[in-house]
ROTOR-662933 format. One record per residue (C-alpha): x negated, y, z negated; residue in three letters; chain; residue number from 1. Coordinates in nm, 2 decimals, decimal comma. Example, Ala and Ser with C-alpha at 12.3 -4.5 7.8 and 13.67 -1.06 7.14 Angstrom:
% residues 2
{pt {-1,23; -0,45; -0,78}; "ALA"; "A"; 1}
{pt {-1,37; -0,11; -0,71}; "SER"; "A"; 2}
This chain:
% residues 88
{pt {-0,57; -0,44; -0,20}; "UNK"; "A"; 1}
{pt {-0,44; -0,12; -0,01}; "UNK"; "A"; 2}
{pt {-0,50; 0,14; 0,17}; "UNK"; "A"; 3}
{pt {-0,60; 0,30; -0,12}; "UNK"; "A"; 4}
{pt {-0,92; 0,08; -0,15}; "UNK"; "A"; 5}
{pt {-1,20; 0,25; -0,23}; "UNK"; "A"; 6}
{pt {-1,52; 0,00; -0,33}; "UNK"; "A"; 7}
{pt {-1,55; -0,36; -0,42}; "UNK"; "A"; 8}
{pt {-1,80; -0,34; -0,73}; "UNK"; "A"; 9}
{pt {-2,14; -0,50; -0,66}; "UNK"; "A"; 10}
{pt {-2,11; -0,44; -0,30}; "UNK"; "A"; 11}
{pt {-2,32; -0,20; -0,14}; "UNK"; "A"; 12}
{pt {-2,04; 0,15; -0,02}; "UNK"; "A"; 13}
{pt {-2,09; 0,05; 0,37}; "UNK"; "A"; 14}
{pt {-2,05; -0,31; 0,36}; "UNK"; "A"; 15}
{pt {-1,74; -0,28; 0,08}; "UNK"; "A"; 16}
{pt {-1,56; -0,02; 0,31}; "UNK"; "A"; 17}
{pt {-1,66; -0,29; 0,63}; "UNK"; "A"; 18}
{pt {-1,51; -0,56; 0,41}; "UNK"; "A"; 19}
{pt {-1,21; -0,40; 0,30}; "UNK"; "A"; 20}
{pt {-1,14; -0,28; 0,67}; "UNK"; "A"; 21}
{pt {-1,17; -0,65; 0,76}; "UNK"; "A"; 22}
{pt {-0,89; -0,77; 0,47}; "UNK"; "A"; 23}
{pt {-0,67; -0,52; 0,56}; "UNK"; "A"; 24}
{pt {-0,69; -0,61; 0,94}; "UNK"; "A"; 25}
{pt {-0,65; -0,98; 0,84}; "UNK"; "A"; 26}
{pt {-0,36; -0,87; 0,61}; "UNK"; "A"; 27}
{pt {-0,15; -0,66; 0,89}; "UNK"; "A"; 28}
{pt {-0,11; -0,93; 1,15}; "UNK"; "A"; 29}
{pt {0,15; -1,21; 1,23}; "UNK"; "A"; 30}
{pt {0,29; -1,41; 1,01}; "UNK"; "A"; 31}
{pt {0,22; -1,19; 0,73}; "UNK"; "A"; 32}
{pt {0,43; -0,88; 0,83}; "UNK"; "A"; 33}
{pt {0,76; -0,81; 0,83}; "UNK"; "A"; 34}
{pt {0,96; -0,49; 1,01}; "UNK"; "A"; 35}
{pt {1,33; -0,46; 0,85}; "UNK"; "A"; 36}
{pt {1,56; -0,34; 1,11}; "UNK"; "A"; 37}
{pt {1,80; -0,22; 0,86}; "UNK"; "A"; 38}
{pt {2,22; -0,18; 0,85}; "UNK"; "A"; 39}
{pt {2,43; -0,01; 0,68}; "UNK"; "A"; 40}
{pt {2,47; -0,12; 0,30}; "UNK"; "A"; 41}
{pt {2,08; -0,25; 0,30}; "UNK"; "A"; 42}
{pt {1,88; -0,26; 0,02}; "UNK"; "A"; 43}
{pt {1,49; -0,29; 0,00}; "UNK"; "A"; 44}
{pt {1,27; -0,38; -0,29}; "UNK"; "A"; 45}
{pt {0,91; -0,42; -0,30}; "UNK"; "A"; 46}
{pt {0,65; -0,41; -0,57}; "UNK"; "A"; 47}
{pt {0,37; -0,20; -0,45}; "UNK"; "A"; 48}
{pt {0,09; -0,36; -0,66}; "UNK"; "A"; 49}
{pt {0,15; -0,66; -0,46}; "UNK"; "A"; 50}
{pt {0,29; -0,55; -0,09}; "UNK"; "A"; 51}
{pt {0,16; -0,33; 0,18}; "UNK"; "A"; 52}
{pt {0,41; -0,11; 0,32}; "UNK"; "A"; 53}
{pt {0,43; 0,18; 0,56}; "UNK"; "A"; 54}
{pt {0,72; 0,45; 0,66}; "UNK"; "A"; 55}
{pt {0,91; 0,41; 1,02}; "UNK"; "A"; 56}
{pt {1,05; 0,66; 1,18}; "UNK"; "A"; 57}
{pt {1,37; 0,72; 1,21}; "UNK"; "A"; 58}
{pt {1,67; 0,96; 1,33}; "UNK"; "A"; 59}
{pt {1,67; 1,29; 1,06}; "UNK"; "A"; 60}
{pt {2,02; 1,38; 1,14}; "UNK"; "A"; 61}
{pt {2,13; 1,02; 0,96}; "UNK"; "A"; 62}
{pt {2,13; 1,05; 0,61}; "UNK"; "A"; 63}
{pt {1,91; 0,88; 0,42}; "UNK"; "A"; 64}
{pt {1,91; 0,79; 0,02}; "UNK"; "A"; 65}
{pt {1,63; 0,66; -0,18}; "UNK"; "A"; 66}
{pt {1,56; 0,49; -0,54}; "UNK"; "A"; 67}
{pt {1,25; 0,50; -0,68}; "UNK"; "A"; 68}
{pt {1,11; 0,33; -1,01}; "UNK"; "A"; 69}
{pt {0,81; 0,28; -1,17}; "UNK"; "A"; 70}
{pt {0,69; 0,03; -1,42}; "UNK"; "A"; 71}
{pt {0,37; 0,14; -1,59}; "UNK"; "A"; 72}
{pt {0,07; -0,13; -1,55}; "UNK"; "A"; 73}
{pt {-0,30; -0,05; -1,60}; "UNK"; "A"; 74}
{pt {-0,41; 0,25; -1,54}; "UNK"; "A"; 75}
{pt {-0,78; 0,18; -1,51}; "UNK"; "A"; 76}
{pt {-0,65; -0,04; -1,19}; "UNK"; "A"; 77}
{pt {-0,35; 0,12; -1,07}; "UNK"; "A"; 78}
{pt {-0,48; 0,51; -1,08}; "UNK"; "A"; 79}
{pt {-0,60; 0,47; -0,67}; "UNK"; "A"; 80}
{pt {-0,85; 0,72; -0,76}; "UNK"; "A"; 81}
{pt {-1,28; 0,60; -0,69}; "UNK"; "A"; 82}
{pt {-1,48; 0,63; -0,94}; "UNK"; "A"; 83}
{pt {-1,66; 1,00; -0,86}; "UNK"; "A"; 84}
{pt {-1,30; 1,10; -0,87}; "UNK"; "A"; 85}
{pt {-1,24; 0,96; -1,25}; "UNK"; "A"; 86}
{pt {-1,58; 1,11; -1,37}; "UNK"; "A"; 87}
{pt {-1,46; 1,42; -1,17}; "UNK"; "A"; 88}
């Protein structure tokens, strides 16, 4: 799941969104978080279909250089869009 979430199919939309709210609470806490304090030369990888992840702040004036790639999967899955967007 991520933030993304939209419905659990066969649930009812406010006890889905309740549920989901619960999961991601459950999923956010100790020992299942980690906050990378980083160093010069560090590298990160994650896979997003499997990782919740969320941008830190940090000082503008350093610079900053980023990689991204993408793998294609599913798109029925992996779109994040609900279904009265896909029908839109």
């Amino acid at each position: 799941m991520g933030r993304h979430a939209y419905g659990v199919p066969g649930m009812k939309e406010n006890k889905s969104e309740a549920f989901l709210a619960e999961l991601l609470e459950f999923a956010c806490q100790p020992p299942r978080i980690y906050q990378h304090k980083w160093q010069v030369g560090d590298v990160a990888v994650w896979d997003n279909r499997s990782l919740l992840h969320q941008a830190r702040p940090w000082d503008m004036t350093e610079p900053r250089i980023m990689y991204q790639s993408r793998i294609a999967g599913d798109p029925k899955s992996e779109s994040a869009l609900s279904p009265k967007q896909e029908s839109a």
